[in-house]
N, C-alpha and C positions, 0 to 999 in steps of 0.2 A: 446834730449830725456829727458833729465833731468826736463826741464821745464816741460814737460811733465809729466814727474814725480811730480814734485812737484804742479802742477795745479791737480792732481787725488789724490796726497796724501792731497792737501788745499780740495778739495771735499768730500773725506772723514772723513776727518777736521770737516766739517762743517756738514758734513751731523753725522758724529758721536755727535756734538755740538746739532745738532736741537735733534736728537731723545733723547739724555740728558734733553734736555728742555722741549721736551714731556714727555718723561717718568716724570720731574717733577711734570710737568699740571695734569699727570693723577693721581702721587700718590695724589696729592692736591686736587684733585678731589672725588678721591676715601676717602679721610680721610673727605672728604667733607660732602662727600653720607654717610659716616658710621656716621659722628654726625648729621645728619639728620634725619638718621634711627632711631637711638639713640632715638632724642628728641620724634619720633613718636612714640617709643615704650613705650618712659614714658608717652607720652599724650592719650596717646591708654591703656596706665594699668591706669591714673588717670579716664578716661571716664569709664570704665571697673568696678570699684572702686564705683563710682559714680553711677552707672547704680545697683550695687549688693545694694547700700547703699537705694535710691529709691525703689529694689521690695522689701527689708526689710520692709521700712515704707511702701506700698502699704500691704506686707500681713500684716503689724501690723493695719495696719488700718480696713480693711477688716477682721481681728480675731475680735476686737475691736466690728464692726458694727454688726459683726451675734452674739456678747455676748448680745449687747443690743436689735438688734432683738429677740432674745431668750429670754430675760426680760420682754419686749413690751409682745411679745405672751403670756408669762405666766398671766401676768396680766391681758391682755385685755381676757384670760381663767378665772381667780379669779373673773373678774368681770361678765362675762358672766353667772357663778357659783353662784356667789350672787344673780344675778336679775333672775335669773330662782329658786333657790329655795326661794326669795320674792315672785314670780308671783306666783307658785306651793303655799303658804301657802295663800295669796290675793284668788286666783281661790277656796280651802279649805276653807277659815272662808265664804267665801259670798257662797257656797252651803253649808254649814251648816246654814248659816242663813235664809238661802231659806230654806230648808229643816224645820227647828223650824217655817216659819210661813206656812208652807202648812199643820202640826201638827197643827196649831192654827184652819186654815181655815176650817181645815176635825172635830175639834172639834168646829165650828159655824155652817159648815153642819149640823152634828146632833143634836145641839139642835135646828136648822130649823127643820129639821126632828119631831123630840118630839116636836117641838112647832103646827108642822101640822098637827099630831096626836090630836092633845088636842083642836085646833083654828077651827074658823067653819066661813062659809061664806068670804067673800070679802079678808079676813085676810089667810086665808085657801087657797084658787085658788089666793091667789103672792106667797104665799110660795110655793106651787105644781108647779107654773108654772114657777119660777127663780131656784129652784132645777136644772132641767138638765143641766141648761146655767152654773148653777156654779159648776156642778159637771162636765162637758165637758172643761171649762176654766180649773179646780182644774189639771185634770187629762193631757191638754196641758202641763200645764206648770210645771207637775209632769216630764210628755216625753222630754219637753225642758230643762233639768236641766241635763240630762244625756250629751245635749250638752257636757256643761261643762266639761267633763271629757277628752274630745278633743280637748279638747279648748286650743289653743297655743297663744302666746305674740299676733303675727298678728290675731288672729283671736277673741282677746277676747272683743275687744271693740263691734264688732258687736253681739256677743253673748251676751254679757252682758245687750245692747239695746234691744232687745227680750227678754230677760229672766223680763225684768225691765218690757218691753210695758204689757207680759201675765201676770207681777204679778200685775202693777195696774190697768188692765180689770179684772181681778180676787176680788181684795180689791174693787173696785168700785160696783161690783156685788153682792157678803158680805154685802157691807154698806149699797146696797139699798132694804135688806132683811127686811119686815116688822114685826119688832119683835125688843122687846129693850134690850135684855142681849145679843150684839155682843161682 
C-alpha cells in the first residue's frame, strides 16, 4: 500500500508540477496579452492623435478656401459693379448724343420747312415730298431711342445696330434734301 501511496502522492507530484507550469504559461500569457494591449492602446491614441491633427488641417483648409471664396466673390462683385456703372454711362453719353443730333435733324427739318415756303417748282415738290419720309424716319428713331433705356449688356449690341441702321436712313434722307444750308 505504500507504493501505493507514493505512486498517487508521485501523481500528485506531478500533476501539482504541471498546473505550476500552467499556471506559469498563463501568467506569461496573460503579461503577454497586457503588453499587447498596451502597445495597441498607444498605437490606437497615436492614430487617434493623427486623425484630430488631419481634421484640424482639413478645417484649416476649408476656413482658408471659403475666406478666399468670399474674396473671389467680393471682387468678381467690384467688378461686376464697375462694368455696369461703364455700360450705365456708354448707354448715357451715346443717348445723349443721339438725342443732340435729332435737335440737329428737327432744326434741318424746319428750315426744309421755311425753305418750302419760300422755293417754288421742282425745288418745292422734293422738299414736300421728302418731308414725311424724314419726318416718319425723325420720329422712328425718336421711338427707338427709348429702346435704350432697356437696354442691358446682352442686349446692347443689337440695339445699338438699330438705333445706328435709323440714324444713317435718317442722315442719308437730310442729306438728300435739296437745299444748301444742311
Amino acid at each position: 500500500m505504500m507504493r501505493y501511496q507514493i505512486r498517487v502522492l508521485n501523481g500528485v507530484v506531478i500533476f501539482g508540477l504541471a498546473l505550476t507550469a500552467l499556471g506559469g504559461c498563463r501568467r506569461s500569457g496573460t503579461e503577454d496579452e497586457r503588453k499587447i494591449e498596451a502597445t495597441r492602446a498607444r498605437e490606437q491614441q497615436k492614430v487617434d492623435e493623427a486623425q484630430k491633427r488631419e481634421q484640424t488641417e482639413i478645417t484649416s483648409a476649408e476656413v482658408e478656401a471659403a475666406k478666399r471664396s468670399e474674396r473671389a466673390k467680393e471682387h468678381a462683385d467690384k467688378e461686376v459693379q464697375k462694368v455696369s456703372a461703364d455700360f450705365a454711362k456708354r448707354r448715357s453719353e451715346y443717348k445723349d448724343e443721339l438725342s443732340k443730333k435729332l435737335v440737329d435733324v428737327d432744326k434741318k427739318i424746319a428750315k426744309a420747312e421755311d425753305e418750302s415756303r419760300t422755293a417754288s417748282g421742282s425745288k418745292k415738290a422734293k422738299i414736300d415730298a421728302a418731308l414725311p419720309d424724314i419726318r416718319a424716319r425723325r420720329q422712328a428713331l425718336a421711338n427707338d431711342l427709348r429702346l435704350l433705356d432697356n437696354a442691358d449688356i446682352s442686349t446692347w449690341d443689337s440695339t445699338k445696330d438699330k438705333l445706328d441702321t435709323d440714324q444713317k436712313a435718317l442722315r442719308d434722307a437730310v442729306d438728300n434734301l435739296p437745299f444748301t444750308a444742311r
